[in-house]
N, C-alpha and C positions, 0 to 999 in steps of 0.2 A: 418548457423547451420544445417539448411537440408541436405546439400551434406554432411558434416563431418559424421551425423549420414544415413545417406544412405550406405557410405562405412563401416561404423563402422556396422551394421546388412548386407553388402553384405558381409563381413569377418568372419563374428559370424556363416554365414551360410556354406560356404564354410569351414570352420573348422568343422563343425559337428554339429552345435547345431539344432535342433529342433523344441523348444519351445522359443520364445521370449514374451515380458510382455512391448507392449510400450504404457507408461500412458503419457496421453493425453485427450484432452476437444477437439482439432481439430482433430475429426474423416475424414474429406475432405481433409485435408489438410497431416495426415497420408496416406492416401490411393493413395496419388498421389504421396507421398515418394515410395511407396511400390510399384508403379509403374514402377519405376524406376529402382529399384532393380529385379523387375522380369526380365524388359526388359537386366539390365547386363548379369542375370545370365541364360536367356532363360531359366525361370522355368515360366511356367503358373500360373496367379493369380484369386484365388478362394476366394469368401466371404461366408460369415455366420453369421446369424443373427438369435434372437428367432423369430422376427416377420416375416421375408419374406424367410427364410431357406436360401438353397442354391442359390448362386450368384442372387439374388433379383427373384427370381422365386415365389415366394410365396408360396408356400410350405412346411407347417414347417417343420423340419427334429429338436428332441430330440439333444442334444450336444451330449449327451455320444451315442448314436446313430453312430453321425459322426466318432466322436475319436477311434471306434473301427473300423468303417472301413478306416480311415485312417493308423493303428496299421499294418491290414494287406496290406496294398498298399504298392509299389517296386517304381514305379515313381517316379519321384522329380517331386514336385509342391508348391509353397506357400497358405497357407492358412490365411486370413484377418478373425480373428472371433472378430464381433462387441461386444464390450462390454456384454461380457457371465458373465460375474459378479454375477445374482442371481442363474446361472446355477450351477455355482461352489460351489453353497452353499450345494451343492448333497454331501456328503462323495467318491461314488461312480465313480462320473463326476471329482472330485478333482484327483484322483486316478489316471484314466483314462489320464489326462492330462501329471501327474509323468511320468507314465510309457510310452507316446509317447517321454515323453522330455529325456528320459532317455538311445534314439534310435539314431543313428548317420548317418543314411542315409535315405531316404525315402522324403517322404513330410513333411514341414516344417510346422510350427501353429507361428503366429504373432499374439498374442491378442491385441488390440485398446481397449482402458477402460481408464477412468477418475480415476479411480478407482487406490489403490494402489496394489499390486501384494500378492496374498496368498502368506504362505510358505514353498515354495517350490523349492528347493536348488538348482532345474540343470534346473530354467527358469533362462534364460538372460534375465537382467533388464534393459529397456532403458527408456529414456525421451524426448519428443519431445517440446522444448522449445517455446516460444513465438518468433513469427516472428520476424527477425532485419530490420535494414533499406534498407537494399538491397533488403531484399524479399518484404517489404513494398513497396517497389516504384517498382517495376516490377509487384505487385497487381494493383497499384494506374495506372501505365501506362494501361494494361489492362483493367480497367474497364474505362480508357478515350477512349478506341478505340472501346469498346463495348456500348457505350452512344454516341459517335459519331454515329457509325452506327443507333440507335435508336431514342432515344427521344430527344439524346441533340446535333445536330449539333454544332461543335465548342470546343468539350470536349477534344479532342485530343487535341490541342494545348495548352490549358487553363494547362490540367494537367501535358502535358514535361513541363510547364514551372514552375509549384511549385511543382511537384513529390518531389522533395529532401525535400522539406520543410513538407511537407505531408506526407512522410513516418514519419522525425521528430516527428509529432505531434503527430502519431498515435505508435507512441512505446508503446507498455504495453499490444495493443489489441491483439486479435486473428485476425486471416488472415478473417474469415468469415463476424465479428463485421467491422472491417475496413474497407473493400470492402463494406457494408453496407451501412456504414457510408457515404465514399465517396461519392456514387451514391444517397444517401437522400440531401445530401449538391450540389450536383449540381443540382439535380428537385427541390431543393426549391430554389436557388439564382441564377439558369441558370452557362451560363461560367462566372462568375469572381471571379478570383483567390483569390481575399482576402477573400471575404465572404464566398467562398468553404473552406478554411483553418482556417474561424473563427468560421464555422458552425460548422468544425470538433471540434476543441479545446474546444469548447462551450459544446458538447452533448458528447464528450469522458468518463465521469462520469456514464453517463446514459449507456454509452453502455459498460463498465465494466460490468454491472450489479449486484443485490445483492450479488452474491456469489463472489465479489471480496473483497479482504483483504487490499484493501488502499483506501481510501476515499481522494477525491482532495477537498481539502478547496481552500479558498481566503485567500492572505498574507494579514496582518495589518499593516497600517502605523504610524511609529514609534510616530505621534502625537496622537495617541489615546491609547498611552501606557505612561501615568503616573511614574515617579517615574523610577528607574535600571539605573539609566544612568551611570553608571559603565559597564553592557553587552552591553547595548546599545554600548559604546567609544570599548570593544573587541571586539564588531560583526565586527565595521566600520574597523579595523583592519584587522579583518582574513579576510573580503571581499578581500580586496589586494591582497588574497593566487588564487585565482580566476580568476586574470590578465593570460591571455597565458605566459606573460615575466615575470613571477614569477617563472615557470619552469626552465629559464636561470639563476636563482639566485640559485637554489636547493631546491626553498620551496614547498612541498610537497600541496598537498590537504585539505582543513581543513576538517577533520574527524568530529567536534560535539560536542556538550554541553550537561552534565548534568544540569536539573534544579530541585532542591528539597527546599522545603518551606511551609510555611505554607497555608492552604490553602484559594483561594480566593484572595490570591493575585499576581494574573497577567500570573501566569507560561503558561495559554495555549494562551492565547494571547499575551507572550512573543514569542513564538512558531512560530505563524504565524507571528509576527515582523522583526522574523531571517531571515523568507523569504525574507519581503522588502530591508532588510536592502544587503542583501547577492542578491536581484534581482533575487532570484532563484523561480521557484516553489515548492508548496507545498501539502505533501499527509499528510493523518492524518493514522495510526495502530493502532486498537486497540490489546493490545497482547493477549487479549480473544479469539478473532476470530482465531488464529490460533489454537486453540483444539477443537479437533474433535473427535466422538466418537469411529471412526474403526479404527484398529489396522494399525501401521505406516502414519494416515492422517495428524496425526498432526506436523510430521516431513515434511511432502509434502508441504504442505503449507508453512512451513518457508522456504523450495526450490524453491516453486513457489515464495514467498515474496521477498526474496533476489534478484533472478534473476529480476523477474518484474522492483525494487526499482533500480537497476542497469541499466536496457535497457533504464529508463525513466532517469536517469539521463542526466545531471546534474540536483539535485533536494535536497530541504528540506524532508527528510523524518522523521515526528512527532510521536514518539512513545509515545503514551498519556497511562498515572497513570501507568509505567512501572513495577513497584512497588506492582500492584495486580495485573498484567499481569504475572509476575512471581513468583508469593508469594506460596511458599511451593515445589520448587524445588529442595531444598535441603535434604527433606525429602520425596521425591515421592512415595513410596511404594507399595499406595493405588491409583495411576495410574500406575503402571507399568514401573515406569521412565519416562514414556514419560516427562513429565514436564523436568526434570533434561537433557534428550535428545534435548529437545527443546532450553532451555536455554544453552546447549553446544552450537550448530548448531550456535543461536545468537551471542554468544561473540565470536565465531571462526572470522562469516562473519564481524563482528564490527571490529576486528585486520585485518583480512587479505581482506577485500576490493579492489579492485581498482578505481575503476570510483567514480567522484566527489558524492556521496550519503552524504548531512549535514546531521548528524543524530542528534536531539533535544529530548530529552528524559524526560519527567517530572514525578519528584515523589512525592507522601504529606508524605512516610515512611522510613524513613533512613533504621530499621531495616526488613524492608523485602528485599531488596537489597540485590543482593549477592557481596561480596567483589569484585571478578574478575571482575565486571562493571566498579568498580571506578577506576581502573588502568590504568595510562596514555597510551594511543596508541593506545585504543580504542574509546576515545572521547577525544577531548585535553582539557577541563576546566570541574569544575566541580561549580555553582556559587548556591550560597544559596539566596533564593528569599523569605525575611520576611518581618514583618508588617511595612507599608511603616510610615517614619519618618513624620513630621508636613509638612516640604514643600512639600512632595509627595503627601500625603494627599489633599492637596492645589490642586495642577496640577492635580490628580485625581479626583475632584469634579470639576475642571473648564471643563475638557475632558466630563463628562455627563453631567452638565449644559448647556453647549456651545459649544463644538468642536463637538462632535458627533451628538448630535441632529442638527447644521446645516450644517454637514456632508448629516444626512438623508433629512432631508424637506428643504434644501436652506437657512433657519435662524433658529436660536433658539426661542423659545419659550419662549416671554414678562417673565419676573419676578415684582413680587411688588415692591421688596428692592435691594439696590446698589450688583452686585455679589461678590461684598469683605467681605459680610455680611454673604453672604452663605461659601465663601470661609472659612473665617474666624473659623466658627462653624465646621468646616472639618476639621482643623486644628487643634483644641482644642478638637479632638474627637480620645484623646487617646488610642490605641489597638485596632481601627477599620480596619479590610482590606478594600482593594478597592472592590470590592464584596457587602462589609457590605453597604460601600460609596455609592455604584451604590442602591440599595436596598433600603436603609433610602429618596434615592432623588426619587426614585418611585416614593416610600409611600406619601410623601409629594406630589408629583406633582396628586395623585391620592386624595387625601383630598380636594388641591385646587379644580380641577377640580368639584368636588364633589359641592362645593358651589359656583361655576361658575366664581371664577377669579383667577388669577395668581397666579403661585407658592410666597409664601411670606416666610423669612428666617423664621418665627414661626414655621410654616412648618415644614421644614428641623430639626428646632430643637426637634421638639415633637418625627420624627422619631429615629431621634437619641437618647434619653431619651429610648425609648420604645426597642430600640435593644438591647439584651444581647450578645455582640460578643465574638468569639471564644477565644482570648485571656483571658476573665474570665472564659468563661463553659471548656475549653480545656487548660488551665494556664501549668497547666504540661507538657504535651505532647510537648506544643511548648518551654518549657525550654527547654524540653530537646535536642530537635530539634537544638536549637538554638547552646545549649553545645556541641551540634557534629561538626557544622559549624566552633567553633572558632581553629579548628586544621584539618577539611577536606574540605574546600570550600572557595571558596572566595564570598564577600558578593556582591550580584548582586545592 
């Protein structure tokens, strides 16, 4: 991607322009683009910043200072101005910028900013994307032969020989974070390759850091998902779309599942299921996170999202409560569209994708959805996840009695009474989601404990007596839910 956009700004320049605008978080990683481009076009490259002025000399030099004497300068020269972002907030300095960009010869202005681009109609907009694999492993080879040299004898060979696998893993980062990363995972495991590549994959979360817009969850195993075995038998299915010789047949990528139902039962732990079941990994969105207060962020961020969701693939990407992530897009007004922007930008990149990205999408509202989601080609199924039937019930209370508790501690923990006693009472606990299930067995296991022995089915029943589940306080809402299911969904 570097070299494409290195010629794409050596050609912007040599045609006339000016003023360019490239947004970016990799300020190092731009500047050595820019390097680049000076050295083609034998223009001299100058920086500027508020804090160290000219070319790091420390000395502050005012923006609109510089821009006017750049205005009268005849030279050709590039200019690197580091994130001037609060400079521009000048009416004056904004001005200033127009009228250099408005010039066709002279010295050039290249803003580096995170930031998205004021408006201002004769900057040229560019984007300097998240590192690929290529550029990954030519990082990763580097900082083996600079840890050779150093502290790690032996890193050079350790890293030609997982480089490829290690760029793999670090798709999503920036060029800074990864090179990081690397060099932390070899001072702490020495040279061996698995542990350098587990250390990576392990702390890759951490080194998104908060201001990243996907969260990597852990996938679930389909034995601690109760009840759907309906999605369950489609996932095992579309996994087959997945085979490389699935391509030879014409079957295309599986695109993705809707999942809307009531809530509590199961949807985001179905979520992380598709993962297992599909082998893939899995990111969680919240579609919150992508608005933002300054004007055009929040469309940045679904650019930065998409791409991201893309380089990382092959992957599950969770769009979690999709449904109040977009709720009032239709009506945006009192945002300025953006919402309505936003949710274009979405359903474009959901049709016209390419890279294997499952997208799993959960909702508890049919009507805040907008219709163009539910549209085949953008996700291939759409499956209705309601209050689970008696035998689910059943599998749902044996999963937190027994399966997951000696998941967590090696065995389950002693009961009084046979667990067909408990199962049974779960059974006969009409209108409860598994949610309500998981809850009631708490409460009970928190009573027992309370007077020092074993969960006892009294227990289990008292909790249950004592809960009023959503199916009576919310009766409507899930009719009606239900009523939409029997003509747009199929029942998970």
């Amino acid at each position: 991607m570097s070299e494409s956009l290195q010629v794409r700004i050596d050609r912007a320049l040599r045609a006339g322009a000016r003023a360019l605008w490239l947004q970016t978080r990799e300020e190092l990683r731009a500047l050595a683009l820019l390097d680049g481009v000076s050295e083609a076009l034998e223009w001299p490259l100058r920086t500027w910043s508020m804090s160290r002025g000219r070319d790091e000399e420390g000395a502050r030099q005012p923006l609109g200072e510089l821009l006017s004497e750049l205005m009268s300068a005849r030279g050709r020269a590039l200019w690197a101005l580091l994130d001037p972002s609060p400079a521009l907030r000048d009416p004056a300095v904004l001005r200033g910028l127009r009228d250099l960009a408005q010039r066709r010869d002279g010295p050039a202005v290249i803003i580096i900013s995170p930031s998205p681009a004021p408006p201002i109609p004769e900057l040229v907009l560019l984007r300097l994307g998240l590192p690929d694999s290529p550029t990954l492993l030519r990082s990763a080879l580097g900082v083996g032969r600079e840890l050779e040299r150093g502290a790690a004898p032996g890193s050079k060979a350790v890293i030609d020989e997982i480089g490829p696998a290690l760029a793999r893993v670090g798709l999503g980062l920036d060029l800074h974070r990864f090179e990081r990363l690397v060099r932390e995972a070899v001072l702490s495991h020495g040279v061996r390759g698995d542990a350098v590549l587990a250390h990576v994959a392990a702390h890759k979360p951490d080194a998104l850091g908060d201001d990243a817009l996907l969260e990597r969850v852990e996938p679930a195993s389909p034995e601690l998902l109760g009840g759907l075995g309906e999605l369950k038998r489609w996932l095992g299915r579309r996994a087959l779309a997945l085979d490389p010789r699935a391509r030879a047949a014409a079957i295309p990528d599986p695109r993705g599942v809707l999942l809307v139902g009531v809530q509590g039962c199961g949807k985001s732990l179905a979520a992380r299921v598709c993962a297992s079941l599909l082998d893939l990994p899995i990111v969680r969105l919240d579609p919150g996170r992508l608005f933002a207060g300054t004007v055009g962020a929040s469309e940045a961020n679904l650019r930065d999202l998409t791409e991201l969701a893309e380089r990382m693939a092959p992957q599950v990407l969770w769009i979690d409560e999709i449904d109040k992530g977009l709720a009032g897009a239709e009506g945006s007004a009192s945002d300025g569209g953006t919402s309505a922007r936003v949710l274009g930008g979405l359903l474009t990149w959901l049709q016209e994708r390419r890279r294997p990205v499952f997208v799993v999408a959960t909702a508890n509202r049919v009507d805040r959805l907008p219709p163009e989601l539910l549209r085949r080609g953008r996700l291939d199924e759409v499956f209705f996840v309601d209050l689970p039937e008696a035998d689910a019930r059943r599998s749902i209370a044996r999963i937190h009695l027994e399966t997951a508790p000696a998941r967590r501690l090696g065995e389950a923990p002693p009961i009084a009474d046979p667990l067909g006693a408990l199962l049974d009472l779960a059974a006969a606990a009409e209108g409860f989601s598994g949610a309500e299930l998981e809850a009631a067995i708490i409460e009970a296991r928190l009573d027992a404990f309370a007077d020092g022995r074993p969960l006892a089915a009294a227990d289990f029943g008292r909790a249950l007596a004592a809960t009023v589940p959503l199916s009576r306080s919310r009766a409507d809402e899930i009719a009606g839910l239900r009523a939409w299911a029997q003509s747009s969904a199929r029942l998970a």
